[in-house]
DRENTORZA-501528 format. One record per residue: residue number from 1; residue in one letter; x, y negated, z of N, C-alpha, C in turn. Coordinates in steps of 0.05 Angstrom, whole numbers, padded with zeros to 5 digits. Layout:
BEGIN
<num = NUM, residuo = A, n.px = X, n.py = Y, n.pz = Z, ca.px = X, ca.py = Y, ca.pz = Z, c.px = X, c.py = Y, c.pz = Z>;
...
//
This chain:
BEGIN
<num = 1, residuo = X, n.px = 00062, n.py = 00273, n.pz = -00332, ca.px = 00044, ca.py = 00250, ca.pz = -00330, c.px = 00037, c.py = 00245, c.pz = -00301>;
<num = 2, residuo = X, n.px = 00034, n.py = 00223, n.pz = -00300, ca.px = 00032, ca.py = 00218, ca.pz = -00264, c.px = -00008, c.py = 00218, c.pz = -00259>;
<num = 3, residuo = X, n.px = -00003, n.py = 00225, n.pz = -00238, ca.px = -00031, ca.py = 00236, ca.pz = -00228, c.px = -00029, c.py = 00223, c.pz = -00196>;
<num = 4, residuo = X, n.px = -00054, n.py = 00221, n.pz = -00185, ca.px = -00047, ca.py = 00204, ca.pz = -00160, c.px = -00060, c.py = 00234, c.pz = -00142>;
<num = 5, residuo = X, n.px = -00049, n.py = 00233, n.pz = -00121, ca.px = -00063, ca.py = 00259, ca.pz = -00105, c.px = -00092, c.py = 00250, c.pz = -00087>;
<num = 6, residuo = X, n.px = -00104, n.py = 00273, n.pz = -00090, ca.px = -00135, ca.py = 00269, ca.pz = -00095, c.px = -00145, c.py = 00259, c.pz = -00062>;
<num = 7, residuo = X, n.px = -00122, n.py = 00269, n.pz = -00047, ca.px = -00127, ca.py = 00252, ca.pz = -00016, c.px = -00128, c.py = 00215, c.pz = -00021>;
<num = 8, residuo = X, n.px = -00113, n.py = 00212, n.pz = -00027, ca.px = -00110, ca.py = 00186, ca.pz = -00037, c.px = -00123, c.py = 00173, c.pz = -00051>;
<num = 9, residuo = X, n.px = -00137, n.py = 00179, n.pz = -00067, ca.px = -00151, ca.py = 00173, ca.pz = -00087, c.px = -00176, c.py = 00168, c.pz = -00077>;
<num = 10, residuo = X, n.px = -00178, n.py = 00184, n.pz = -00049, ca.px = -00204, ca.py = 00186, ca.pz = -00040, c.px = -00202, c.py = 00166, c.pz = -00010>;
<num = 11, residuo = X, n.px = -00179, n.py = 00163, n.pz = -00001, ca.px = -00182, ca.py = 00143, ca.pz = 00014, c.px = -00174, c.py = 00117, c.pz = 00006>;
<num = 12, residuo = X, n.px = -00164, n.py = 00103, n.pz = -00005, ca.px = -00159, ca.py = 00076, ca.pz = -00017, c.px = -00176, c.py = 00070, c.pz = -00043>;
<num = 13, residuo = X, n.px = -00166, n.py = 00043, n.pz = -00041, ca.px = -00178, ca.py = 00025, ca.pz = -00065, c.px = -00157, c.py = 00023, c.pz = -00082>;
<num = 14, residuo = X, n.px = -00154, n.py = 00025, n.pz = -00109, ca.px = -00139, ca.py = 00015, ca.pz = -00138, c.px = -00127, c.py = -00014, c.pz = -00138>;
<num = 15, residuo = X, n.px = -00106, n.py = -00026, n.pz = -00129, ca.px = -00093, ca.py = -00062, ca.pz = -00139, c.px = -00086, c.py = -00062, c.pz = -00157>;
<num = 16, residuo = X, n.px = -00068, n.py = -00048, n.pz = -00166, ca.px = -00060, ca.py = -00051, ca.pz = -00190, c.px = -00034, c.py = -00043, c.pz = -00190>;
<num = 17, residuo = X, n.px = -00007, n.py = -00059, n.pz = -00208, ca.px = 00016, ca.py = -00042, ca.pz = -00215, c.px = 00035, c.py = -00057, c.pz = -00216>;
<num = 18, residuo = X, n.px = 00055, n.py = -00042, n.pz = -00197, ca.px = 00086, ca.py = -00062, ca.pz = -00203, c.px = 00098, c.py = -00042, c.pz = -00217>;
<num = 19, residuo = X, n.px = 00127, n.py = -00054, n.pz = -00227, ca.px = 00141, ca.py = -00038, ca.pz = -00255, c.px = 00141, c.py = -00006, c.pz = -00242>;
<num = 20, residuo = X, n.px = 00145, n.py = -00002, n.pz = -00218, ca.px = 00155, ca.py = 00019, ca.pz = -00211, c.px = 00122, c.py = 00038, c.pz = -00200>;
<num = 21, residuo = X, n.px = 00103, n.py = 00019, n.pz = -00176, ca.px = 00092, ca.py = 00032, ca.pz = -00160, c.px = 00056, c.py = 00030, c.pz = -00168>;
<num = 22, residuo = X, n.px = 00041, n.py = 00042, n.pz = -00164, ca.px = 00018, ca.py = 00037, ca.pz = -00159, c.px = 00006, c.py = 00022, c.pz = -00132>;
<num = 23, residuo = X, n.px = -00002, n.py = 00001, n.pz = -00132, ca.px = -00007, ca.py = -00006, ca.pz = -00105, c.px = -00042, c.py = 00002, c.pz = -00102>;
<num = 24, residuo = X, n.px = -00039, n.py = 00010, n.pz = -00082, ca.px = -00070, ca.py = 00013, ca.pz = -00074, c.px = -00074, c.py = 00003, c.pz = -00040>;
<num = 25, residuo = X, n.px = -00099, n.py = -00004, n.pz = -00035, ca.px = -00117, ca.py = -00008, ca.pz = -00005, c.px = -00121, c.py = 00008, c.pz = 00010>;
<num = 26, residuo = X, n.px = -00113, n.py = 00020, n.pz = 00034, ca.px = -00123, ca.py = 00051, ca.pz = 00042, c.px = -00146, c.py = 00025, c.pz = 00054>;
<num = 27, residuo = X, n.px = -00175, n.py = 00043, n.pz = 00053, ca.px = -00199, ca.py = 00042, ca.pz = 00059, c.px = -00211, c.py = 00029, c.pz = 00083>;
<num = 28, residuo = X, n.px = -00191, n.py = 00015, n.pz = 00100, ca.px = -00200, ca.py = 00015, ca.pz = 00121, c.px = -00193, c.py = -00014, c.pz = 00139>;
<num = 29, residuo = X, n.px = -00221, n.py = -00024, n.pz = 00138, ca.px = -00219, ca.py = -00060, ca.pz = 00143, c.px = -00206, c.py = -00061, c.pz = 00170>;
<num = 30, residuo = X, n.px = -00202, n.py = -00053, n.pz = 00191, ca.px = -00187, ca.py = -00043, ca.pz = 00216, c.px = -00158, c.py = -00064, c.pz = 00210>;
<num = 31, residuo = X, n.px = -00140, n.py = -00062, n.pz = 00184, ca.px = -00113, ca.py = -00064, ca.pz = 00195, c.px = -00111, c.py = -00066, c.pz = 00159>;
<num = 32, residuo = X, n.px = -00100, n.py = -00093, n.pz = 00143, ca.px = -00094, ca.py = -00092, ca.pz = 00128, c.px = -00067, c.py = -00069, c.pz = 00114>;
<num = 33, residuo = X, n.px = -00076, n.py = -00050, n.pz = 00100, ca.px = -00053, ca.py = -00034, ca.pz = 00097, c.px = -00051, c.py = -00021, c.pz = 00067>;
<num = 34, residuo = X, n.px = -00033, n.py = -00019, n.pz = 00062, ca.px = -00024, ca.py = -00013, ca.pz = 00032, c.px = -00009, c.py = 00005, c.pz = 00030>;
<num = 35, residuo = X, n.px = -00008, n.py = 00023, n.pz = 00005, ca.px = 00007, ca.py = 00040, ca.pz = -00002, c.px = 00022, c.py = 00038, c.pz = -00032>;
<num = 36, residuo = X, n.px = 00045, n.py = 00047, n.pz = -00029, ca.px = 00056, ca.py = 00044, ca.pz = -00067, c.px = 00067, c.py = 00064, c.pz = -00063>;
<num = 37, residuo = X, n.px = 00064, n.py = 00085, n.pz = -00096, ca.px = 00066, ca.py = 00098, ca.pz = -00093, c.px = 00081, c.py = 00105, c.pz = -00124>;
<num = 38, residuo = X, n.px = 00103, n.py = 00109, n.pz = -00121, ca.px = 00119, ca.py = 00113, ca.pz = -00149, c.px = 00107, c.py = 00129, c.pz = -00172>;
<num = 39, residuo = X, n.px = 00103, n.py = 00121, n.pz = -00191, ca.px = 00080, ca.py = 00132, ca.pz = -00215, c.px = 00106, c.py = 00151, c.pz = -00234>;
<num = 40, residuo = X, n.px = 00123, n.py = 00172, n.pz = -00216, ca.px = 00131, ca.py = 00192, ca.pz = -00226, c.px = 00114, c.py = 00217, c.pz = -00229>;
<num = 41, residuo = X, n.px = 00125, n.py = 00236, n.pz = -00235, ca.px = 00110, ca.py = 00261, ca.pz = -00237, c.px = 00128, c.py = 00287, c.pz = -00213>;
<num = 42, residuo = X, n.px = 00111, n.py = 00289, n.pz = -00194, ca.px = 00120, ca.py = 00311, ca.pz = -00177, c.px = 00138, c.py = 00301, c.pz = -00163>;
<num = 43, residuo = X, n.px = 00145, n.py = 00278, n.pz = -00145, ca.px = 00163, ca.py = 00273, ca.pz = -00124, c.px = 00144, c.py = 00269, c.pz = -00098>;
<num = 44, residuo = X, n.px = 00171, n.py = 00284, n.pz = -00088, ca.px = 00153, ca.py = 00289, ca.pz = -00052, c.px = 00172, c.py = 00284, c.pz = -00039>;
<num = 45, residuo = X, n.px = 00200, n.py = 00271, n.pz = -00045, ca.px = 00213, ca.py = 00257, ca.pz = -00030, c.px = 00227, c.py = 00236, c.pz = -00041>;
<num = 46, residuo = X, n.px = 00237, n.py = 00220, n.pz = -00025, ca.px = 00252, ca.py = 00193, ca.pz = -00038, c.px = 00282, c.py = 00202, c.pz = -00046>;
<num = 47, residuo = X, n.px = 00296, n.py = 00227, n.pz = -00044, ca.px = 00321, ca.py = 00233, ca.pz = -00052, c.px = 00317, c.py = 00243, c.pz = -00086>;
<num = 48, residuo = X, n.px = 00288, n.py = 00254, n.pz = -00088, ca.px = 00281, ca.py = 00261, ca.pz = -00115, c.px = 00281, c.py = 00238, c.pz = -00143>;
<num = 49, residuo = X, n.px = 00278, n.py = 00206, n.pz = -00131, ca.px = 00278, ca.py = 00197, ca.pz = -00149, c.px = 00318, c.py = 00186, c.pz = -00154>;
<num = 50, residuo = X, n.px = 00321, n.py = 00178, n.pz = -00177, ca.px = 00333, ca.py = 00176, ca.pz = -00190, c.px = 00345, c.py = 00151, c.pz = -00179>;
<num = 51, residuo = X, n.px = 00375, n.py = 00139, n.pz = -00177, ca.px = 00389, ca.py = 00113, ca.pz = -00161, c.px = 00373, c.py = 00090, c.pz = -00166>;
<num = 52, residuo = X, n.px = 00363, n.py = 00082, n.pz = -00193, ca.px = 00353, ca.py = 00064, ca.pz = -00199, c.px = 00324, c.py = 00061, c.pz = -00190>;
<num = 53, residuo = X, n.px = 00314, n.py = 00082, n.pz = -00193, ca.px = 00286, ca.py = 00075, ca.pz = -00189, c.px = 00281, c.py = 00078, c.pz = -00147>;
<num = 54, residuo = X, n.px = 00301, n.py = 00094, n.pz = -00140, ca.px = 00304, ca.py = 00086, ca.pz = -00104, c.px = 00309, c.py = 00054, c.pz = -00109>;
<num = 55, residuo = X, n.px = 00322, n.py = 00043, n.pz = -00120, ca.px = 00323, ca.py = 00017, ca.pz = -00121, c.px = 00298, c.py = -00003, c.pz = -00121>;
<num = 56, residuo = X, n.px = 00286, n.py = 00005, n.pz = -00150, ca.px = 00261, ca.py = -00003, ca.pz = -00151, c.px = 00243, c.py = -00006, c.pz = -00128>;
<num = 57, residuo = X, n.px = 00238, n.py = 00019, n.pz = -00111, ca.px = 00222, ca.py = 00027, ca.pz = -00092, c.px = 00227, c.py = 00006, c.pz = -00076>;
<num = 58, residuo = X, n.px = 00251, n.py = 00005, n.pz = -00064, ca.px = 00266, ca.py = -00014, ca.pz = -00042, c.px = 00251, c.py = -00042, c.pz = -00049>;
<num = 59, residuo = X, n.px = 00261, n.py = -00052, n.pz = -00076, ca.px = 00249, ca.py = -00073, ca.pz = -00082, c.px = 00228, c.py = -00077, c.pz = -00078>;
<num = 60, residuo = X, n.px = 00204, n.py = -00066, n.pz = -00093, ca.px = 00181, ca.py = -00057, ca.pz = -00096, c.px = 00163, c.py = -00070, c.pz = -00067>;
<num = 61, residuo = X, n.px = 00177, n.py = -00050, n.pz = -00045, ca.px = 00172, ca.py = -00047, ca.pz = -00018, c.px = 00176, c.py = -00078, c.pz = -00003>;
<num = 62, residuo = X, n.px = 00206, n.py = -00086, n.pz = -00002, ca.px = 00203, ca.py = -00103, ca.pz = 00012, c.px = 00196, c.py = -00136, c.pz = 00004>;
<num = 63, residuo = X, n.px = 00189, n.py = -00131, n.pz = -00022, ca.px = 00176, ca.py = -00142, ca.pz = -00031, c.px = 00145, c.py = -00161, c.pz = -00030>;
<num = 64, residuo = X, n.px = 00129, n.py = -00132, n.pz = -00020, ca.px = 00105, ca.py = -00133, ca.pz = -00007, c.px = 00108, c.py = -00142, c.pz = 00014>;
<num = 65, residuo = X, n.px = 00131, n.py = -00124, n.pz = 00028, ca.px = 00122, ca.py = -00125, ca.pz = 00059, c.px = 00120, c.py = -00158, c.pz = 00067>;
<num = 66, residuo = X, n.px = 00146, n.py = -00168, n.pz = 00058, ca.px = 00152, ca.py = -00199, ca.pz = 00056, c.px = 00126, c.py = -00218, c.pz = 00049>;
<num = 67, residuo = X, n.px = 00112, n.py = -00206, n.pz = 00030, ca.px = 00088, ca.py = -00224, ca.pz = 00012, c.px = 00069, c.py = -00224, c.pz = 00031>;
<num = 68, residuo = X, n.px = 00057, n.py = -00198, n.pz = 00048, ca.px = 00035, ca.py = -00198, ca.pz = 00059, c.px = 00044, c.py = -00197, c.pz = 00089>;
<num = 69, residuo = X, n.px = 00068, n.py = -00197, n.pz = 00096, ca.px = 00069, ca.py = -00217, ca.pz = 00124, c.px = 00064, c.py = -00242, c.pz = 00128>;
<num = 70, residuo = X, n.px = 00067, n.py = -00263, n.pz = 00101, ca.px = 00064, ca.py = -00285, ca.pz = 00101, c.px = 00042, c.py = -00293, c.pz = 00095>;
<num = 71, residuo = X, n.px = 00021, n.py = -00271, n.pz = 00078, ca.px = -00007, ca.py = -00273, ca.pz = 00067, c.px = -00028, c.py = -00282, c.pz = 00081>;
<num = 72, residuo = X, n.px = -00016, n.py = -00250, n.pz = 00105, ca.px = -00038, ca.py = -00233, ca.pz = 00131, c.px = -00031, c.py = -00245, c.pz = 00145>;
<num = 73, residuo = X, n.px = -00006, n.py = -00262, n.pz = 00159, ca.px = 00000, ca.py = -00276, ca.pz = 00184, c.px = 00002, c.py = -00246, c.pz = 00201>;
<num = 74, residuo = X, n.px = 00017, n.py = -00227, n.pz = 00195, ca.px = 00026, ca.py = -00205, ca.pz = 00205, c.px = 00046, c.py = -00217, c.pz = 00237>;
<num = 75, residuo = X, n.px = 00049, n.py = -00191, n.pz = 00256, ca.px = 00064, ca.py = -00202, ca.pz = 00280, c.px = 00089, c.py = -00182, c.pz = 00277>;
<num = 76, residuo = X, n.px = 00079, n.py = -00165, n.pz = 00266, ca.px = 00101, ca.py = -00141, ca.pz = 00251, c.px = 00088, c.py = -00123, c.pz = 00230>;
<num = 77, residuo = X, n.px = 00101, n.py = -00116, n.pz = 00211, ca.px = 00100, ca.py = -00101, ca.pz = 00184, c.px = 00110, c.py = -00067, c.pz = 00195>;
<num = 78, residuo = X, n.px = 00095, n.py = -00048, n.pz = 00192, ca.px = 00110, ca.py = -00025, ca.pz = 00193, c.px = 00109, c.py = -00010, c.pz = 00164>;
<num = 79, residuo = X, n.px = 00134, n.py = -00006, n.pz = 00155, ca.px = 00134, ca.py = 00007, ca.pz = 00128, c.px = 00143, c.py = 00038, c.pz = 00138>;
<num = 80, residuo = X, n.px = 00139, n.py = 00051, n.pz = 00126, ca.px = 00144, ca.py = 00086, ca.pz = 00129, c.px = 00128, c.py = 00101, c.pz = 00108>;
<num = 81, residuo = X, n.px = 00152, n.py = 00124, n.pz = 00097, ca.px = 00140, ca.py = 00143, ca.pz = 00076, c.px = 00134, c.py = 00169, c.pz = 00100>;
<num = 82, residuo = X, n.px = 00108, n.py = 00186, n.pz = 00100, ca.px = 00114, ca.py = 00214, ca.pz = 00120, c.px = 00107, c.py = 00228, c.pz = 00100>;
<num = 83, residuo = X, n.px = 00087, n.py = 00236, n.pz = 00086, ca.px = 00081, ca.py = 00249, ca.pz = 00075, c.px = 00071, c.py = 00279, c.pz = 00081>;
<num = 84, residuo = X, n.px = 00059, n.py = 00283, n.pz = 00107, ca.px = 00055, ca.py = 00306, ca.pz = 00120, c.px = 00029, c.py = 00311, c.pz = 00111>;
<num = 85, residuo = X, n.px = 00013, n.py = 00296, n.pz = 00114, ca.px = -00022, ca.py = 00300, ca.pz = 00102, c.px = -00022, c.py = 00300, c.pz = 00069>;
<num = 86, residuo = X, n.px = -00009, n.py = 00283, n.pz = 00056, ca.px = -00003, ca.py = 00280, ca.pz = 00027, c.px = 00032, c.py = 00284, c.pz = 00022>;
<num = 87, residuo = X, n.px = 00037, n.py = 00307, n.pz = 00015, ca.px = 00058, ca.py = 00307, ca.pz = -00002, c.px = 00076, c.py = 00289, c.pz = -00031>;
<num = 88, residuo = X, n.px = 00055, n.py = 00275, n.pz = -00035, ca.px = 00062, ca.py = 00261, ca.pz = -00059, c.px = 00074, c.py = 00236, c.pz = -00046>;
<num = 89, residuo = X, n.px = 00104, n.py = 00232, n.pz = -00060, ca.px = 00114, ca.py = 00202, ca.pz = -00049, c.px = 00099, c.py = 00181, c.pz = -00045>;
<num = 90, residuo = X, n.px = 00095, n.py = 00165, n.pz = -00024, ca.px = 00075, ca.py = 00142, ca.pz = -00024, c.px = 00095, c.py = 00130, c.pz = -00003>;
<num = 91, residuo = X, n.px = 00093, n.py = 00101, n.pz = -00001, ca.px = 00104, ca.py = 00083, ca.pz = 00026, c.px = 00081, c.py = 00069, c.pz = 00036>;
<num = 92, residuo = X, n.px = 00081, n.py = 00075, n.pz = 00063, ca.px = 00051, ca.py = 00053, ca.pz = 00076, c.px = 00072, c.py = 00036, c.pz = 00081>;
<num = 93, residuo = X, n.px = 00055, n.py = 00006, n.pz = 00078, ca.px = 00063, ca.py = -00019, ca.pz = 00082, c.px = 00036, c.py = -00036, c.pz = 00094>;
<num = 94, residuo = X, n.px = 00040, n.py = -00034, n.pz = 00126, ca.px = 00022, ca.py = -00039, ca.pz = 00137, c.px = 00023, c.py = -00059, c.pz = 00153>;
<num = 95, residuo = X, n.px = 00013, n.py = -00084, n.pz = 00155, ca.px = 00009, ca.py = -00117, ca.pz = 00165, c.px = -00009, c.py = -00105, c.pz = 00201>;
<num = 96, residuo = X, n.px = 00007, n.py = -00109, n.pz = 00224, ca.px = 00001, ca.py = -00101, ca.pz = 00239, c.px = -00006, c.py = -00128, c.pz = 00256>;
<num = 97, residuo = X, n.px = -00025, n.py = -00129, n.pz = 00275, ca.px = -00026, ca.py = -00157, ca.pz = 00287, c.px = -00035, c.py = -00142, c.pz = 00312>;
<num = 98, residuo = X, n.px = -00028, n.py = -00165, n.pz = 00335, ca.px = -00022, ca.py = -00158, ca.pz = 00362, c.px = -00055, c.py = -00157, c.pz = 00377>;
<num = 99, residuo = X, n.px = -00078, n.py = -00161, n.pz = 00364, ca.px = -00095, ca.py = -00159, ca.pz = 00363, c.px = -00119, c.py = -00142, c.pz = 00356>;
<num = 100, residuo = X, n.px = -00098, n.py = -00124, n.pz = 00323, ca.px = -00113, ca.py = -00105, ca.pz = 00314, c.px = -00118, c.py = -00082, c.pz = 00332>;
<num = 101, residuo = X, n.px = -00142, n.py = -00064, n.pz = 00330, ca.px = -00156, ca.py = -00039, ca.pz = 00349, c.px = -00135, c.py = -00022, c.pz = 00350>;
<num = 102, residuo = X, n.px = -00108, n.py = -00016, n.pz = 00334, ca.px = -00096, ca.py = 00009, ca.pz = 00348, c.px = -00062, c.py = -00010, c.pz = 00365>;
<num = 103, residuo = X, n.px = -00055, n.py = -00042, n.pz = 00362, ca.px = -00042, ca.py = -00044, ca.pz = 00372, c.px = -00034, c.py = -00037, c.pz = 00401>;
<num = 104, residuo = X, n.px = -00007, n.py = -00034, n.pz = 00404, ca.px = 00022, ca.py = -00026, ca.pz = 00397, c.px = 00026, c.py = -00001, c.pz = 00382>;
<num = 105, residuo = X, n.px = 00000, n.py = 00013, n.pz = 00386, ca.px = 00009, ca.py = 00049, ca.pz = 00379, c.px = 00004, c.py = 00054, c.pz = 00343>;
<num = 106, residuo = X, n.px = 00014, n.py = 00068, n.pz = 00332, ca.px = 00019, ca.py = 00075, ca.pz = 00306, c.px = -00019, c.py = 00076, c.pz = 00299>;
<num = 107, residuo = X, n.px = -00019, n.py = 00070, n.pz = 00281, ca.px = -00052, ca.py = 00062, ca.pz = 00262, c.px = -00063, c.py = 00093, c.pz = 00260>;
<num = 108, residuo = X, n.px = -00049, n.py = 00105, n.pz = 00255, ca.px = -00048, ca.py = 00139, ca.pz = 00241, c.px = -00068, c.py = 00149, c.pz = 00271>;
<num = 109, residuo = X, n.px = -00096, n.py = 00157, n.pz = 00263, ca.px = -00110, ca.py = 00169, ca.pz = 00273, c.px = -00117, c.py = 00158, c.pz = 00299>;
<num = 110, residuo = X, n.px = -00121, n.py = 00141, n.pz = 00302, ca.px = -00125, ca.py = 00126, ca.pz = 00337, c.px = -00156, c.py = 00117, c.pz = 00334>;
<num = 111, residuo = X, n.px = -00168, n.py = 00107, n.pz = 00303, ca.px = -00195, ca.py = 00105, ca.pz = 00300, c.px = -00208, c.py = 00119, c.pz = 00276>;
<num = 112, residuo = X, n.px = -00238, n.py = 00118, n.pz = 00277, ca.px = -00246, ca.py = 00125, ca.pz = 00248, c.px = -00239, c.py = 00103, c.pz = 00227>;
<num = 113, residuo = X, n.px = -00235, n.py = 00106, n.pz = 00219, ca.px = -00231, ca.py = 00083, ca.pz = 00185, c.px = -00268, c.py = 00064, c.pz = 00186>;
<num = 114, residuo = X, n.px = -00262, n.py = 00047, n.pz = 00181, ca.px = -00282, ca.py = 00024, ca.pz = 00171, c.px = -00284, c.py = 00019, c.pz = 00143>;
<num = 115, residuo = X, n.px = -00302, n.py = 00031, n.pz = 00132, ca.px = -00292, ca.py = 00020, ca.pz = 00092, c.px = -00300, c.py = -00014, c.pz = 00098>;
<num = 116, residuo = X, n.px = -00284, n.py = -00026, n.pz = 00069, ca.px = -00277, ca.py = -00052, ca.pz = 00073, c.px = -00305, c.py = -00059, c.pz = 00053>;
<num = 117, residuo = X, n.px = -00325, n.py = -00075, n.pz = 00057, ca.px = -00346, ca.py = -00088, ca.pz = 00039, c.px = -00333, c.py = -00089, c.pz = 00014>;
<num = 118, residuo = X, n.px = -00346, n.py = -00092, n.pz = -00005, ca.px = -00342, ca.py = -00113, ca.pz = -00033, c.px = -00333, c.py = -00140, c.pz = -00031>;
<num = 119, residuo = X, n.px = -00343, n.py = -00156, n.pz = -00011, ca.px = -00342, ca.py = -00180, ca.pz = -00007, c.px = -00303, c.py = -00177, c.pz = 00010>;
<num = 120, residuo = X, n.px = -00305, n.py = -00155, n.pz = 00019, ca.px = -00271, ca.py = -00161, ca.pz = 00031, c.px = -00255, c.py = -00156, c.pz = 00007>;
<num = 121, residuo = X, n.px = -00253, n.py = -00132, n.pz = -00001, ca.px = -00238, ca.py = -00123, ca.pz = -00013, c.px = -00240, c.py = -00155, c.pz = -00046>;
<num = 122, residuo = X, n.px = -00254, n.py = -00159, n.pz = -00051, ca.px = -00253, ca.py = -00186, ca.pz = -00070, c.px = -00229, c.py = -00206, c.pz = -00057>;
<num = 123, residuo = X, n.px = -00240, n.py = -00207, n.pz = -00028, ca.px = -00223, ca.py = -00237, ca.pz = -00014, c.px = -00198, c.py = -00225, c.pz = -00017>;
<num = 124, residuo = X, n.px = -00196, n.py = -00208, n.pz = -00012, ca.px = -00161, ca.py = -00189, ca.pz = -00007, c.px = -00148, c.py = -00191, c.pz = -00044>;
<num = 125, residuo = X, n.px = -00155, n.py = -00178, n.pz = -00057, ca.px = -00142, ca.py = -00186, ca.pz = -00086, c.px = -00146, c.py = -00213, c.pz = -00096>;
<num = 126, residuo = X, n.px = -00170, n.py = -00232, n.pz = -00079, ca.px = -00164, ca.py = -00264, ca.pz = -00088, c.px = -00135, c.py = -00275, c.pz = -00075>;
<num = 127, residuo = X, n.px = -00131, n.py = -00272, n.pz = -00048, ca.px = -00106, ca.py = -00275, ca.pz = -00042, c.px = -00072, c.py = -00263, c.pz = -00054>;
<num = 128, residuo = X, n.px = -00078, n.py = -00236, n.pz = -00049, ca.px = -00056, ca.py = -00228, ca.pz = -00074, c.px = -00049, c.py = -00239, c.pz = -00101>;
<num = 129, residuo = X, n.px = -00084, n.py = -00250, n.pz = -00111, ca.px = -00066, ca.py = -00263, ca.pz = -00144, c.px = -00051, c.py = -00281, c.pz = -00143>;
<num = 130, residuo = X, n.px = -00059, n.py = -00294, n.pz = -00116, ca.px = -00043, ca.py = -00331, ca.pz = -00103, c.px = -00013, c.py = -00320, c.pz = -00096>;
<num = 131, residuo = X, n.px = -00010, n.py = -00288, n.pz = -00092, ca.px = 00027, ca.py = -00289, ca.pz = -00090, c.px = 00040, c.py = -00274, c.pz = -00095>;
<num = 132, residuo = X, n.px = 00019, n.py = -00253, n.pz = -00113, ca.px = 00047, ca.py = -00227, ca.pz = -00122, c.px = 00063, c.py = -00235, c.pz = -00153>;
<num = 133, residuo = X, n.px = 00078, n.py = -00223, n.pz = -00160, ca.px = 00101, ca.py = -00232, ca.pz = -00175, c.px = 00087, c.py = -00231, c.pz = -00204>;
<num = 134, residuo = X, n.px = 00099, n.py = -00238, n.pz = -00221, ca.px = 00087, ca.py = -00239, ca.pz = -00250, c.px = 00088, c.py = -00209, c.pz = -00265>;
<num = 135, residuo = X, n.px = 00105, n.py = -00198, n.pz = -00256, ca.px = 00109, ca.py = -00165, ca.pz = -00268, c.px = 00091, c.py = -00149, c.pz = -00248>;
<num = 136, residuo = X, n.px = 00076, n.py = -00160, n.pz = -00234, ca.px = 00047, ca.py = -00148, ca.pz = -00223, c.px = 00024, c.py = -00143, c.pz = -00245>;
<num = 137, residuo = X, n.px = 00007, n.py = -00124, n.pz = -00251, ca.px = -00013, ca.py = -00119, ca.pz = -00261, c.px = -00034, c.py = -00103, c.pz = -00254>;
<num = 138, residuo = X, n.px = -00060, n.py = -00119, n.pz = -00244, ca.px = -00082, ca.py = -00113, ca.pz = -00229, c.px = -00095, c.py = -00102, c.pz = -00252>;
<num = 139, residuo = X, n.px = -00110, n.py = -00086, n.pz = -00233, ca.px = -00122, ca.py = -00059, ca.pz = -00247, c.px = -00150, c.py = -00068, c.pz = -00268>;
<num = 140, residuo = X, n.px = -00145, n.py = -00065, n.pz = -00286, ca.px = -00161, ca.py = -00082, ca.pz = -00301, c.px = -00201, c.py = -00083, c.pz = -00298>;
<num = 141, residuo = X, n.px = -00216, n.py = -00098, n.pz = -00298, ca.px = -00240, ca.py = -00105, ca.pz = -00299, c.px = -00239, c.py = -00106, c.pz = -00268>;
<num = 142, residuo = X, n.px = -00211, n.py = -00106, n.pz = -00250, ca.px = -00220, ca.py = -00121, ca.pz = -00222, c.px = -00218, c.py = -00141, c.pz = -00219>;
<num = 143, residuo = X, n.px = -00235, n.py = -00156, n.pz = -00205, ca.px = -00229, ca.py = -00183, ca.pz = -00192, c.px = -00213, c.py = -00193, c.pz = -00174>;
//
């Protein structure tokens, strides 16, 4: 049974679900950024999953990245799985702008995190309902 790892859990927000991934918000109004994270049981690398569902992922992935470059008015998208702090497969898919506080240098530890209000995190899933795909499903009693 899939379980989300408790680092994670503890830094992001819940979106909801594509066929393959859990999408969630990592925490931090700084730099729109997202994670999906394949709702298998016990994969800690992307050779672990199965041809089809690497497929999925792929999809899954550039999928977003495509949706919320066009969403966020991104200047570049950086996608990457590391998995050094969390072992559990996850892909950050992160909307980078030439403006944001850690540009050019990688987001990963350059500031403290900013939690995002109520009032953001609302605007952020109002925009997503305006363009993710129909086999999307937001996590229920959110807005």
């Amino acid at each position: 049974m899939f379980a989300l790892d408790p680092r994670l859990q503890q830094d992001t927000l819940p979106i909801g679900d594509f066929p393959l991934c859990r999408l969630l918000l990592m925490n931090d109004a700084q730099y729109p950024w997202f994670i999906l994270v394949p709702r298998c049981e016990e994969v800690s690398e992307l050779f672990q999953l199965g041809a089809q569902e690497q497929r999925q992922l792929w999809e899954e992935t550039t999928f977003l990245a495509e949706t919320l470059k066009d969403t966020f008015g991104a200047d570049k998208m950086n996608v990457a799985t590391l998995g050094n702090m969390v072992s559990q497969l996850h892909m950050h898919v992160i909307v980078r702008r030439r403006e944001d506080a850690a540009w050019p240098a990688p987001v990963w530890g350059r500031h403290p995190a900013v939690a995002y209000s109520a009032e953001q995190v609302a605007a952020i899933r109002a925009k997503l309902r305006l363009v993710l795909a129909d086999d999307f499903r937001f996590v229920e009693g959110e807005s």
